[in-house]
C-alpha positions in Angstrom: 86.5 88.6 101.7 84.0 90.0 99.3 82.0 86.6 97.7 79.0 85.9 95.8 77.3 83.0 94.2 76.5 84.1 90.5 74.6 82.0 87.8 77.3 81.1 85.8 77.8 78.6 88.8 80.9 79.4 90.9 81.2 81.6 93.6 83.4 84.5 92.9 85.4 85.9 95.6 86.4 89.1 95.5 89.8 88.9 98.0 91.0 92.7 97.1 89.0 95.4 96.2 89.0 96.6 92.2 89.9 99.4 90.7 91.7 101.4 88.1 96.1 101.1 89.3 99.0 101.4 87.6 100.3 98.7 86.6 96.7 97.8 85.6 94.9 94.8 88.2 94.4 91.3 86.0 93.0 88.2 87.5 90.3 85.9 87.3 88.2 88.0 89.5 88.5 90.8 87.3 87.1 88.8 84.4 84.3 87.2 86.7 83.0 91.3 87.1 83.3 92.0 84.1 81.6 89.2 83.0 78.6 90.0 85.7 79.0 93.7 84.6 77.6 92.9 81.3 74.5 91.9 81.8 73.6 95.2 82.6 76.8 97.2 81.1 78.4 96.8 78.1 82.3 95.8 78.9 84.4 95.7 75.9 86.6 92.5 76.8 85.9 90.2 79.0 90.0 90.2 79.1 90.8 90.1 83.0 92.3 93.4 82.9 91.0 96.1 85.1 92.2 98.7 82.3 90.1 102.6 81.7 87.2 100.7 80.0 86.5 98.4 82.6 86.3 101.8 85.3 84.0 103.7 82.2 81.9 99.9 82.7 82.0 100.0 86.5 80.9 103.8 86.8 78.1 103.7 85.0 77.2 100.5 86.7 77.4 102.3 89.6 75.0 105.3 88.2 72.9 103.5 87.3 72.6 101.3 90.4 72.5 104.5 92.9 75.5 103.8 94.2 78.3 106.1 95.2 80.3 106.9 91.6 83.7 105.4 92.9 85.0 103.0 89.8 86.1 100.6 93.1 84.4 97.0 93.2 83.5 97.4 96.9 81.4 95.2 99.1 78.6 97.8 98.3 79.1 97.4 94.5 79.6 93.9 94.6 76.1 93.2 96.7 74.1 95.5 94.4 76.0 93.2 91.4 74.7 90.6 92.9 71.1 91.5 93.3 71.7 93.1 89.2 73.1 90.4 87.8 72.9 87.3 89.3 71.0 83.6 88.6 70.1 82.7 92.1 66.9 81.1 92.5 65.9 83.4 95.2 65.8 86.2 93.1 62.8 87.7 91.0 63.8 86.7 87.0 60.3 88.2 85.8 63.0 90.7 84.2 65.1 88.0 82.2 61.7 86.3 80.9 60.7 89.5 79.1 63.6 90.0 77.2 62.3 88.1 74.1 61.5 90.9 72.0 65.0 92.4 72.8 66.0 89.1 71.0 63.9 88.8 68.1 67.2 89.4 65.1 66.3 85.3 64.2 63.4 86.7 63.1 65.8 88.5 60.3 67.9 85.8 59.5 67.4 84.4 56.0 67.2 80.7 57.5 67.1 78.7 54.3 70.8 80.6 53.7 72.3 79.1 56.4 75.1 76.9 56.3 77.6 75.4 59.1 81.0 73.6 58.5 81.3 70.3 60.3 77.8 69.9 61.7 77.0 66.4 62.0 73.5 66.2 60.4 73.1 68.7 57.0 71.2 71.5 57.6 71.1 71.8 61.4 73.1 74.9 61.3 69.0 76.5 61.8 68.0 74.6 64.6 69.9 77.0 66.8 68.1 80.4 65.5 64.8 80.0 67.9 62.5 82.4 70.1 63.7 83.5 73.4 61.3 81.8 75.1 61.9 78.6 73.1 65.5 78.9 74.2 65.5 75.8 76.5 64.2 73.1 74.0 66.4 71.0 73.4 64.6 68.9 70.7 66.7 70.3 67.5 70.4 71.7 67.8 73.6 72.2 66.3 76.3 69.3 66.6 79.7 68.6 65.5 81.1 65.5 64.2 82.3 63.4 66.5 86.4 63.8 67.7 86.1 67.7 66.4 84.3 70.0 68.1 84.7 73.0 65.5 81.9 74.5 64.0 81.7 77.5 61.5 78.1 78.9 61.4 77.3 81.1 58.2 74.3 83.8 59.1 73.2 85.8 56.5 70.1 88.6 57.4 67.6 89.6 55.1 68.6 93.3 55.7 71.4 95.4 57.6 71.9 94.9 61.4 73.6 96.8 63.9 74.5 93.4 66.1 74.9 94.6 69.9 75.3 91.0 71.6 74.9 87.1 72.0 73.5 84.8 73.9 75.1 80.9 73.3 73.5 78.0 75.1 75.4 74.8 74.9 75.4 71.4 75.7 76.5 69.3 78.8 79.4 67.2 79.6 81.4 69.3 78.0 79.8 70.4 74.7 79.6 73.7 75.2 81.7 75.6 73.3 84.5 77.7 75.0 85.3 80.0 72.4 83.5 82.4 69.6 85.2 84.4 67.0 82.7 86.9 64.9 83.4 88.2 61.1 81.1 90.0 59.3 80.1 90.4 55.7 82.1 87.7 54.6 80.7 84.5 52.9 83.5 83.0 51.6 85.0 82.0 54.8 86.3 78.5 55.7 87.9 76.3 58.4 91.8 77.1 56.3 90.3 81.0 55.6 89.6 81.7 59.7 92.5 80.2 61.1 94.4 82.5 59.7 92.4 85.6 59.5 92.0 88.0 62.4 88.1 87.7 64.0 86.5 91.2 64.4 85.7 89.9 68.0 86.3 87.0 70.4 85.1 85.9 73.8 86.2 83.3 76.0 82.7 81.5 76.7 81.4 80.1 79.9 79.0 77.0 80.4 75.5 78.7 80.2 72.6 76.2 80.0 70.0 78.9 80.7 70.4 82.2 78.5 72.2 84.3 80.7 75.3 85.7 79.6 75.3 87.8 77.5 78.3 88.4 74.7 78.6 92.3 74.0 80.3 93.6 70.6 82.1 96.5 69.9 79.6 97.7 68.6 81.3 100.0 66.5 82.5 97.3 64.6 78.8 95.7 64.0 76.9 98.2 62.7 76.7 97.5 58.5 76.0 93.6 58.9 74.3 91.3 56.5 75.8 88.2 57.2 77.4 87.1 60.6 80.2 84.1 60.2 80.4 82.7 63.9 83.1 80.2 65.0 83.4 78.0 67.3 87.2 76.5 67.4 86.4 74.1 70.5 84.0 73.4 73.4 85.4 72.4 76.6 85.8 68.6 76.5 87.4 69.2 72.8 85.8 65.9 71.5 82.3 67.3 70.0 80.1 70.6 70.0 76.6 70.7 70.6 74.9 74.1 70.5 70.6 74.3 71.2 70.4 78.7 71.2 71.9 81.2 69.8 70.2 85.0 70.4 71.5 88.0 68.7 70.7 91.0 70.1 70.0 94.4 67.8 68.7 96.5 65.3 67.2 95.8 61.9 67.3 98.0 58.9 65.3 96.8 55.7 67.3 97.2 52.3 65.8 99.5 50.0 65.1 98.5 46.6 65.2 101.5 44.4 62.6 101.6 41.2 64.0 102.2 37.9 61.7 104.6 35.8 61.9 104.0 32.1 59.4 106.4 29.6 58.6 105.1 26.3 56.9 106.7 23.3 54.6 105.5 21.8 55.0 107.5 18.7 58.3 109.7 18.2 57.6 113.2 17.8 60.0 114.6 15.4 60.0 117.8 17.4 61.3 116.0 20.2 64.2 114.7 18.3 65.7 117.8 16.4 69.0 117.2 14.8 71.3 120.1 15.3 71.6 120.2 11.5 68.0 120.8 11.3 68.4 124.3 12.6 71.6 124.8 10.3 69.4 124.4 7.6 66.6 126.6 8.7 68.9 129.7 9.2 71.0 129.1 5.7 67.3 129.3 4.5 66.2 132.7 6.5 
């Protein structure tokens, strides 16, 4: 039996070892690495499927960790996970305290623009949009109306952002949401508009009071952004929503604003502004 205690707050036993087979391997343990694996690798779903992207993940994990280039979760893999990727508080987190800058996208975010469906105090969509080292106040936050825990959170950015992953910290007993859907570079969107439009990406979410999970995107998909529609359709008690943190990871490009020249005379100069009847006349003349 191959078992760890990880931050998320369950120990996750790894019974079998994981790898790439045919038919593909699925389980809960396969979605508990591959939730692990991205805090260091990018995994494209967090889906439960031990399918060729999960073994890309698990390689480079792997490389990058030393360790014999397999694609197995082994003991050996799954100890150095551990020590990569875990929450434990006999671990050195010196690491996770100076990733603020990697987080700084809120600073991009054109807050007064901000509007969320269904929060229970106007305005409060903002509160969420903090420093990373600010994460864990929970003085201002994001709340759904009571007996409906959805929450549709409009973000537009100042600029163009290439969006590469999110950090959600929600509330306790229950508050936290379970679920995010992401669509981008659309404003118009509503609770009747989402429920039957396709997100550009969803995660399943899982209880994270500290900051450390991170949400990856395909990041293919999230590389023209200026505005971000996140929703939320339920948290895990299903009777209200409370978010304190959101952190979006990525890159920022400024838009341009191109100058339009204009050149005025001040006196028209009639040879500036000869008439092509002008030089009829001149040769019926010569």
């Amino acid at each position: 039996l191959l078992s760890f205690s990880s931050s998320l707050g369950f120990t996750c036993p790894f019974s079998r070892p994981l790898s790439l087979t045919k038919p593909f391997i699925m389980g809960d343990d396969v979605k508990i690495m591959q939730t692990l694996l991205n805090r260091t690798i990018a995994v494209d779903d967090v889906d439960g499927c031990f399918g060729p992207a999960t073994q890309s993940s698990l390689l480079l994990f792997q490389k990058k960790a030393g360790l014999p280039e397999t694609g197995v979760m082994d003991e050996t893999t799954s100890n150095q996970e551990k020590q990569m990727s875990c929450g434990c508080q006999d671990h050195n987190h010196s690491d996770l305290e100076g990733r603020g800058e990697e987080f700084s996208l809120f600073q991009k975010i054109a807050t007064e623009r901000v509007t969320c469906f269904n929060e229970s105090v106007s305005g409060s969509g903002k509160n969420v949009f903090k420093p990373f080292d600010q994460r864990h106040d929970k003085v201002k936050y994001l709340e759904s109306n009571e007996d409906d825990a959805e929450l549709l959170l409009h973000i537009p950015f100042d600029g163009i952002v290439k969006l590469k992953s999110i950090v959600v910290i929600g509330g306790e007993d229950g508050m936290h949401p379970n679920k995010m859907k992401a669509y981008i570079n659309r404003d118009d969107l509503d609770f009747s508009i989402v429920s039957d439009l396709k997100p550009v990406q969803e995660w399943d979410l899982h209880e994270d009071y500290k900051g450390e999970v991170e949400y990856t995107t395909r990041m293919a998909k999230f590389i023209n952004v200026s505005h971000l529609t996140l929703h939320f359709p339920s948290s895990f008690s299903n009777d209200k929503s409370r978010i304190y943190y959101i952190g979006l990871k990525g890159d920022f490009t400024q838009m341009k604003r191109q100058a339009v020249i204009a050149v005025y005379e001040s006196r028209p100069q009639a040879s500036d502004h000869q008439q092509p009847s002008d030089n009829l006349a001149s040769r019926s003349i010569n």
